[in-house]
N, C-alpha and C positions, 0 to 999 in steps of 0.2 A: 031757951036752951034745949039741949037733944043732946041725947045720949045714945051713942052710935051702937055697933057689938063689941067694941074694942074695949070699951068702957072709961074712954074718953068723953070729955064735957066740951062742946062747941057753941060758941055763938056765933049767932048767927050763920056761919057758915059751915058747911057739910062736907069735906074732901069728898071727892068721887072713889078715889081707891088710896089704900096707905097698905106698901108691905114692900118686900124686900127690895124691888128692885128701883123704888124711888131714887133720884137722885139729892144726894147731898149737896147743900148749897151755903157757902159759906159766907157769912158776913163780916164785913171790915171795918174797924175804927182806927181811933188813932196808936192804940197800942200794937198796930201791921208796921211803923215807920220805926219804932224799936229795933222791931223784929229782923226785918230788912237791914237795918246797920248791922245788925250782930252778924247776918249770913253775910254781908259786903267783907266783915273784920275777920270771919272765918274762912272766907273766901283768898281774901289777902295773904292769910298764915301758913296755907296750905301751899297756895304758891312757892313762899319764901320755903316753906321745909323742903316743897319738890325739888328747887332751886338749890338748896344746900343739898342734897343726895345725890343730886343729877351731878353738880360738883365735884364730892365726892368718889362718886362712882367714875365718873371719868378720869379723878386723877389717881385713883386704886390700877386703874385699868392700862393708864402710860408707867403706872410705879412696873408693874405685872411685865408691861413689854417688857421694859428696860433691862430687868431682870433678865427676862429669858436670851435676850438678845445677848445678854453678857453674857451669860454660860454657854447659849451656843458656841460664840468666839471661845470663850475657855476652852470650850470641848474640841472645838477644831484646830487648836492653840495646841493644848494636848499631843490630841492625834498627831498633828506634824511632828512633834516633837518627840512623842512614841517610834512614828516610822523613821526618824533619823537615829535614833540609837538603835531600835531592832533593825540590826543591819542580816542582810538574806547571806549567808555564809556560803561564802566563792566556791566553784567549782571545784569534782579535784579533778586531778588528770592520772591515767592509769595507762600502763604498757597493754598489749595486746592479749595478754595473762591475769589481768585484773590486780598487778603489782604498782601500789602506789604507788606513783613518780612526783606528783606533787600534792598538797591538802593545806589545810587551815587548821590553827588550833586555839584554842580559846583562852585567852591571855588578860594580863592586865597592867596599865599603865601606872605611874606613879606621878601625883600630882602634888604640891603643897600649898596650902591658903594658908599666905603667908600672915595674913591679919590674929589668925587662929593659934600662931607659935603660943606657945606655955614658956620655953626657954631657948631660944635661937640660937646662943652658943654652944649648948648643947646637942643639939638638931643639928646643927651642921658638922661638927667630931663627930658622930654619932653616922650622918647620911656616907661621910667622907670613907668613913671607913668599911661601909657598906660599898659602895661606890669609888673604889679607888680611881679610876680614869675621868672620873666627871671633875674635871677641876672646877671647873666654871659654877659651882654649888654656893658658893661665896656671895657673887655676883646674883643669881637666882632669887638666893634668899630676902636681897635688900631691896626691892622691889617688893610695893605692896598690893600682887595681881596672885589670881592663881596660876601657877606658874608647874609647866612641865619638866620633871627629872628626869622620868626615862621611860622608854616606851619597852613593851615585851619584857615583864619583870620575870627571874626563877620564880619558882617556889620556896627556892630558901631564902631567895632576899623577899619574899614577901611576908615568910615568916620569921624573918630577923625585923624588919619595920613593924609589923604588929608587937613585937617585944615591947618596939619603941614604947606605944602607947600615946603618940602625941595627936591632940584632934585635929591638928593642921594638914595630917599624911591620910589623903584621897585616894582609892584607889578605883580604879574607869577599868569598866570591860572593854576587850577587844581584843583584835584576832592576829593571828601573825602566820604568812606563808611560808610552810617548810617545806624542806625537801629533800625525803629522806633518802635517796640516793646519792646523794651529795653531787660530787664532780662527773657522776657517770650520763646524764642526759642535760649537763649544765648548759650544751649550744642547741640542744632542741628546744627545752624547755624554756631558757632564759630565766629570768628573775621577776617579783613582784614586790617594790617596799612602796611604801606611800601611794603614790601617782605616781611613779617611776614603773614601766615595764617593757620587757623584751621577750620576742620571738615568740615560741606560742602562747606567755602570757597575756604577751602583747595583743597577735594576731586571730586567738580567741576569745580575747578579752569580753566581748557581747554575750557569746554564751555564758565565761565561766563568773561573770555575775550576777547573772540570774540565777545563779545557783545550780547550771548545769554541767555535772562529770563530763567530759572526755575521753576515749578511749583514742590512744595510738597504736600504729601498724607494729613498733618497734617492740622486739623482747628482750627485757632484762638480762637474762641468761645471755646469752648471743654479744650483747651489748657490754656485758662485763670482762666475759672473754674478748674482744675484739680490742676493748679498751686496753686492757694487760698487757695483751701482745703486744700493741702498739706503740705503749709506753716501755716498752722492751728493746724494740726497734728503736724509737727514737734515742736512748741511753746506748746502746751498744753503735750505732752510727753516728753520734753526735751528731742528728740531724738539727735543722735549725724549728724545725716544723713537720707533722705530719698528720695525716687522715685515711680514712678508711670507711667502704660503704659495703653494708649487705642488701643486695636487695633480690624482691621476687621476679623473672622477669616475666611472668605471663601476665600478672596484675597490677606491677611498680607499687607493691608494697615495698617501706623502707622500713628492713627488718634492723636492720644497726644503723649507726652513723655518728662516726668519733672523729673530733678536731682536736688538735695538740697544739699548744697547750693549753689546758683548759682553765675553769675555775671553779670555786664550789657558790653555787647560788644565793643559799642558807647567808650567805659576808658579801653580796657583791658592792661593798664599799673599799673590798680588799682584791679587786679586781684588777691587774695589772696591763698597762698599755698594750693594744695589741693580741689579747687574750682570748677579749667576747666575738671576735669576728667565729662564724663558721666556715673554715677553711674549705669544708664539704659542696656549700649554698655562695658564699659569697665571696669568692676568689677565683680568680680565672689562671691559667696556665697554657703555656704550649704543651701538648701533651707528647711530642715526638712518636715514638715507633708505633705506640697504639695504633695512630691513625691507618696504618698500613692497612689492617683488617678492610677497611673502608675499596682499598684499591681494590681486593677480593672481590667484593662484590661488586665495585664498577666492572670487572672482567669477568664475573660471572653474568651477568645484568647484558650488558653492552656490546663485549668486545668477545666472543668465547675463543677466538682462535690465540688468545697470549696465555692460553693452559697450554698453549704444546709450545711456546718460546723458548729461544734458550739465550740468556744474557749475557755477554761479557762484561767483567767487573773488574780485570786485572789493569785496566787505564782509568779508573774515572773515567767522572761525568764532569766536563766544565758547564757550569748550571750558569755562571753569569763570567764578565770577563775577567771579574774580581777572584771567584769561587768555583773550587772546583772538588768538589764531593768523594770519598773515598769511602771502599770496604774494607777498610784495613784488618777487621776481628773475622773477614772470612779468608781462609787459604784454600781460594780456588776459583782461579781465572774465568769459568764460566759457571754460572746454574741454571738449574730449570725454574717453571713456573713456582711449586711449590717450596723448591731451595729461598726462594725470594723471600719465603715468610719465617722458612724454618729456622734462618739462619739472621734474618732481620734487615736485609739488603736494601740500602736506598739507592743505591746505584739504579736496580732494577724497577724500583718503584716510583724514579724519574722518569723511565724508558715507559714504564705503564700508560700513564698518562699522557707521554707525547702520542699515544696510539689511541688513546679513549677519548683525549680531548676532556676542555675547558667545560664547556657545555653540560657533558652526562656527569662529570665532577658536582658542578653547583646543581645540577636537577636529584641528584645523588645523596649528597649532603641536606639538600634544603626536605625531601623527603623523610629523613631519618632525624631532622631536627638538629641539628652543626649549627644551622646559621637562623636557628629562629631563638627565641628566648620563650625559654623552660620558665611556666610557672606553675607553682605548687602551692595547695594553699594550704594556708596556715606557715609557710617557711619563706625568708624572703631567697631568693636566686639573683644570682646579679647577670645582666647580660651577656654572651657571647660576643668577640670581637671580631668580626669579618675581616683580610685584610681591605685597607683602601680603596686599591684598585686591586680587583682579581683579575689580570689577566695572565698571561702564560709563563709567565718566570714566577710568582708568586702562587699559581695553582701547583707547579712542579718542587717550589717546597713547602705547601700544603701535602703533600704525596708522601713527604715520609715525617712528620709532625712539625713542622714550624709555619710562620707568618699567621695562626688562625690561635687564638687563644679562647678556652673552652675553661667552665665552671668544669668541675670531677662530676658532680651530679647530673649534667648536660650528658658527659661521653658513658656515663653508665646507661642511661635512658636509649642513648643513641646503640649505644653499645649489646643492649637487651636488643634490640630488634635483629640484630644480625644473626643473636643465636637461639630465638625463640619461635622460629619458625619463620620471618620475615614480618612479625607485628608491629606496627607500632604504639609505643604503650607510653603513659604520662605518672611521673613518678608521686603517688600521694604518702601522707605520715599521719591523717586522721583515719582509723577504722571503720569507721559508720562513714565514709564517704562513698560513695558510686563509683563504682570500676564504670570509666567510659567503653565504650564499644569498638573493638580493637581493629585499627584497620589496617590491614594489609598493605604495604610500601615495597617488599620484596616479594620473590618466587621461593616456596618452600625447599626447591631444590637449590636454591642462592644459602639458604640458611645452614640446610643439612653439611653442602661441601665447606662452608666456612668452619665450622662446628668439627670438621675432619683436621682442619691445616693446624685448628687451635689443639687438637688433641697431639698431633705429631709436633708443632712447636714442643709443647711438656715434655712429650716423651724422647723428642732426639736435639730440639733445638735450644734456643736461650731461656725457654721456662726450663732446663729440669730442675731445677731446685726449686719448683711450684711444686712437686709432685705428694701427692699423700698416697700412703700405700693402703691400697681396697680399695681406693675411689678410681675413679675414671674421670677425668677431667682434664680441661684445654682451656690455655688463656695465651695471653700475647707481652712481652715486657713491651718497655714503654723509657728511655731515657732524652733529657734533653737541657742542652746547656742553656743556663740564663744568660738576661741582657744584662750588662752591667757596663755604666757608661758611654748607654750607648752600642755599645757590642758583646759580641756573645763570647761568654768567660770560657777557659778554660780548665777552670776548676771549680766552679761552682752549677751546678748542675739540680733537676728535677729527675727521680729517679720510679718508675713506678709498676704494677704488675695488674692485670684484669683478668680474671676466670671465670671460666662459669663450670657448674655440677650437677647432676653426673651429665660428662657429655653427650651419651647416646641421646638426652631427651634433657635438657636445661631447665631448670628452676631455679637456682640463685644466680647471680654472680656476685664478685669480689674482690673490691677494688681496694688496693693499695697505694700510696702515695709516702714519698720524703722528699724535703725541700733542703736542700744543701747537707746532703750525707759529708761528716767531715773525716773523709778515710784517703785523702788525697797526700801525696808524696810529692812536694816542687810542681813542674807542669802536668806530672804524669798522671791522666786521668784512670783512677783505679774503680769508679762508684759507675755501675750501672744497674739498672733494674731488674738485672739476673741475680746479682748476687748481693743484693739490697730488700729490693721489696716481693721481688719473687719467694724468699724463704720464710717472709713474716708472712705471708698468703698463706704459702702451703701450713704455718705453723696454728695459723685461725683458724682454716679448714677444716686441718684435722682436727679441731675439737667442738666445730659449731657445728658440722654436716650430720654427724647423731641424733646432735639434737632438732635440726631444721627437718632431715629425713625421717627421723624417730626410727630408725633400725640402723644397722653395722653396717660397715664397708665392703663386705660380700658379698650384700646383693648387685652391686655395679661392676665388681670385679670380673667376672668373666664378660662384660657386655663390650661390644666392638661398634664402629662405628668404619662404615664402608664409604668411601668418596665413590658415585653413582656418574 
C-alpha cells in the first residue's frame, strides 16, 4: 500500500493525477430502470397539463374574439343608430337682407306604448281633449304597437301631457319647417313636410340638407310692398288672378316676385286647387301690346327708314279674309313712327312688319330670348309657345301680341334687354350665384331711343296713370283678349303694364299683370292695361323705388332723356 500527498491509501494502484478537472463517471444498476419509469410517468403528465393549457388557452382566446367581435357590431349597431337620430338640421333660406324666409325648429312628437297604459279609458278623455281633431285616438289606442299621435307638439300640449304623468306618453325629438313669413314668399319658397317638397325646397333640396343656408336675390321690404298692392288690385278689379315681378335689369336679380292667389306654406295641407302654381314661372300668356316694343327695335335694328313713316289707320288693316284689325281708341286717321307706340296702334305695327319682314322678326326675337326657354335655377319656367307655323299671317299678329304665348318672367328677361343698354341678361333668384357675362344682342343706340318712346308713352300716351311724381320713368301697357272656346272672348281679357326706372339709365323694371279684371258692362269692353295694371305699377313704384334707389325722387326729376 502507498500513501499518495492527498492522503489517500491505494493498492496497488497509483492514479497519475486526481484534481478538478477529472471526469465524472457514472455507474448503473438496477435501481436506473426505476428511475427511467418515473421520468417516462413525469414526462407523460407534463404533456397532459401542456395539453390541458394549450386547451385552455385557446378556447380563453376564441371566448376573447367573440367577445370583441360582438361589441364591435354593438358599437357600429350604435353608431348607425346615433347618425339616424342626430339628424344635420336643414338649411335656412334668407332674403337678400339676411331676413329669414325659411328655418327649422326643434320640436317633438308624441308617441304612445300602448303596452305601457296605467288606465286606457282615462288616456284616451284625457288625449281627446288635448287633441280635439284627432278623432282616430280610439282606434290608435287598441292596437298593441307603439303608435304615433301627432307630429310637431306646442309647448302647451306638451306640458298638459306631462300633467298626464302616464309612462306609455313618449316623446321623440324633431324638427319641423317654418316659415315665418307666411303667404309672402310661399311660390318661391314652396313647402317642406315629410318627403313632400316644392320649388326652392325642392330644387335646393341637396344643399339645404346638408345643412347649408341660402341666400336669395329677393327683398322682403319690396316684396311686401308689391304683395299689398297686388292684393289690392286684385280686390278692387275682381280680377281672377294676378302677378307681378321686380327685377334688376343689368344683372337679372329677381328683386320681388308675387302670384295670386297664394298660400301660407306653414298648412300646405290647406292648399287650395290651383293655388301653388306660380303664375310668375309657370304660366304662359299672349302678352298683346307689350310686344310692340320689340317692333322698335326691329325698325331701329333693320329697317331705319319706317321712323320717318306715316300710317293710315282710319280703314283698318284686313289681316286675314276672316279679320280685319281696328284703332278704334285712336282719333286720328294717320300717325307717325312714334304715334305707333304712344298711342298703341296695331294697325301700324302690322304695316311694320310687312316692311321688316318674317326673317329679322324670328332672328330678333330668337336673339332676345321669345322663342327659346328661360331657365332659372333653382325656379322651374315652363316653356314658350312658338306659333306652329310662323309664316306671314301669324308673324303680323305676333306684331302687336297674339299667336306667341310667353311665361311673364320670359318677357321681363326679354324685356330687360331693350332697356338696358341692348344686353342680354338671364334672370337668377339665388344670391351667391354667378352673374353670367353679359352679351350684347342690340346697339346701344337701339336701347337709348326705345328707352325715349317708353318715357313719352308715360308721359302723353296709354301709361299715364304709370306715372309717379319725382321719378322719370317709361313702360308700355299691354292688354289682350283670351281664347275661350276656341275664340277670342270679348270680355274676358289679360290686362297688363311693364316699366322700367329711372329712364335716363334703367335699373329695375316692373311688371304688372291681371287675368280677367271683372269691370265689364254686357259686350262693352271697359278693362285695359291703362287703367288696370298701369295704376297698380305706378302705386308699387312709388313706394319700392326709395327703397331699391335708397334716396328721393329728386334726384331723377329734372333728368331728360333725348331720342339721338
Amino acid at each position: 500500500m502507498e500513501q499518495n500527498k492527498t492522503g489517500l491509501i491505494f493498492e496497488n494502484i497509483v492514479p497519475k493525477n486526481l484534481n478538478k478537472s477529472s471526469r465524472k463517471i457514472n455507474f448503473h444498476d438496477e435501481n436506473d430502470i426505476i428511475l427511467d419509469s418515473k421520468k417516462n410517468e413525469a414526462r407523460k403528465f407534463a404533456k397532459k397539463i401542456n395539453l390541458l393549457f394549450f386547451i385552455f388557452s385557446l378556447s380563453f382566446i376564441v371566448f376573447i374574439s367573440i367577445k370583441l367581435i360582438k361589441l364591435s357590431i354593438n358599437v357600429q349597431h350604435n353608431s348607425i343608430s346615433k347618425t339616424k337620430i342626430i339628424k344635420i338640421p336643414r338649411g335656412k333660406i334668407y332674403d337678400r337682407n339676411s331676413e329669414v324666409i325659411a328655418t327649422s325648429i326643434n320640436t317633438k312628437d308624441l308617441y304612445i306604448d300602448t303596452k305601457k297604459i296605467l288606465n286606457k279609458p282615462d288616456l284616451t278623455k284625457r288625449l281627446k281633449a288635448i287633441f280635439e281633431k284627432k278623432s282616430k285616438i280610439n282606434d290608435l289606442l287598441k292596437s298593441n304597437k307603439y303608435v304615433l299621435i301627432k307630429k310637431f307638439l306646442s309647448p302647451s300640449e306638451i306640458n298638459e301631457l306631462r300633467e298626464i304623468g302616464d309612462p306609455s306618453i313618449i316623446f321623440q325629438n324633431s324638427q319641423k319647417r317654418v316659415y315665418p313669413q307666411h303667404n309672402i314668399f310661399s311660390h318661391i319658397t314652396g313647402f317642406k313636410i315629410e318627403k313632400l317638397k316644392s320649388k326652392i325646397e325642392k330644387n335646393a333640396d341637396e344643399r339645404l340638407s346638408f345643412g347649408e343656408d341660402v341666400w336669395l336675390t329677393v327683398d322682403l321690404k319690396v316684396q311686401n310692398i308689391v304683395r299689398d298692392e297686388l292684393i289690392k288690385g286684385l280686390k278692387l278689379f275682381n280680377a281672377k288672378s294676378a302677378l307681378a315681378i321686380v327685377m334688376d335689369v343689368n344683372n337679372g336679380e329677381i328683386i320681388s316676385m308675387v302670384s295670386l292667389p297664394d298660400f301660407d306654406p306653414n298648412y300646405p295641407k290647406t292648399i287650395k286647387a290651383f293655388t301653388e302654381n306660380n303664375l310668375a314661372t309657370e304660366a304662359r300668356y299672349e302678352m298683346g301690346s307689350t310686344l310692340k316694343m320689340f317692333n322698335a327695335a326691329l325698325a331701329y335694328e333693320f329697317n331705319k327708314t319706317l321712323i320717318n313713316k306715316t300710317f293710315t289707320i282710319k280703314n283698318g288693316y284686313q289681316i286675314t279674309n276672316e279679320k280685319i284689325i281696328k284703332d278704334d281708341h285712336i282719333n286720328l286717321e294717320t300717325i307717325n313712327f312714334n304715334q305707333a307706340f304712344i298711342h298703341s296702334s296695331n294697325i301700324a305695327s302690322v304695316e311694320m312688319i310687312d316692311e321688316i319682314g318674317i326673317s329679322n322678326q324670328k332672328q330678333l326675337f330668337k336673339k332676345v330670348g321669345l322663342t327659346s326657354n328661360l331657365k332659372i335655377n333653382g325656379l322651374n319656367v315652363v316653356p314658350n309657345k312658338e306659333p306652329n307655323i310662323w309664316n306671314e299671317t301669324s308673324s303680323k299678329f305676333m306684331s302687336y301680341g297674339y299667336g306667341i304665348s310667353i311665361s311673364p318672367m320670359s318677357l321681363v328677361a326679354s324685356f330687360s334687354t331693350l332697356v338696358n343698354g341692348g344686353y342680354k341678361i338671364n334672370p337668377k333668384i339665388f344670391k351667391d350665384h354667378k352673374s353670367d357675362e353679359r352679351e350684347r344682342v342690340l346697339s346701344k343706340k337701339t336701347s337709348q331711343k326705345i328707352n325715349y318712346l317708353l318715357e313719352k308713352i308715360v308721359e302723353k300716351g296709354t301709361g299715364k296713370r304709370a306715372q309717379v311724381p319725382g321719378l322719370k320713368l317709361g313702360g308700355k301697357t299691354g292688354t289682350s283678349k283670351k281664347v275661350e272656346n276656341g275664340e277670342y272672348s270679348e270680355e274676358k281679357v289679360i290686362t297688363s303694364f311693364i316699366g322700367a326706372f329711372p329712364i335716363n339709365k334703367p335699373n329695375y323694371l316692373t311688371f304688372v299683370l291681371f287675368d280677367e279684371p271683372q269691370r265689364n258692362t254686357g259686350i262693352s269692353l271697359e278693362n285695359f292695361g291703362s287703367n288696370t295694371a298701369a295704376p297698380t305699377f305706378s302705386k308699387i313704384v312709388k313706394k319700392i323705388s326709395p327703397i331699391l334707389n335708397k334716396n328721393n325722387y329728386h334726384r331723377y326729376s329734372n333728368n331728360k332723356v333725348s331720342q339721338k
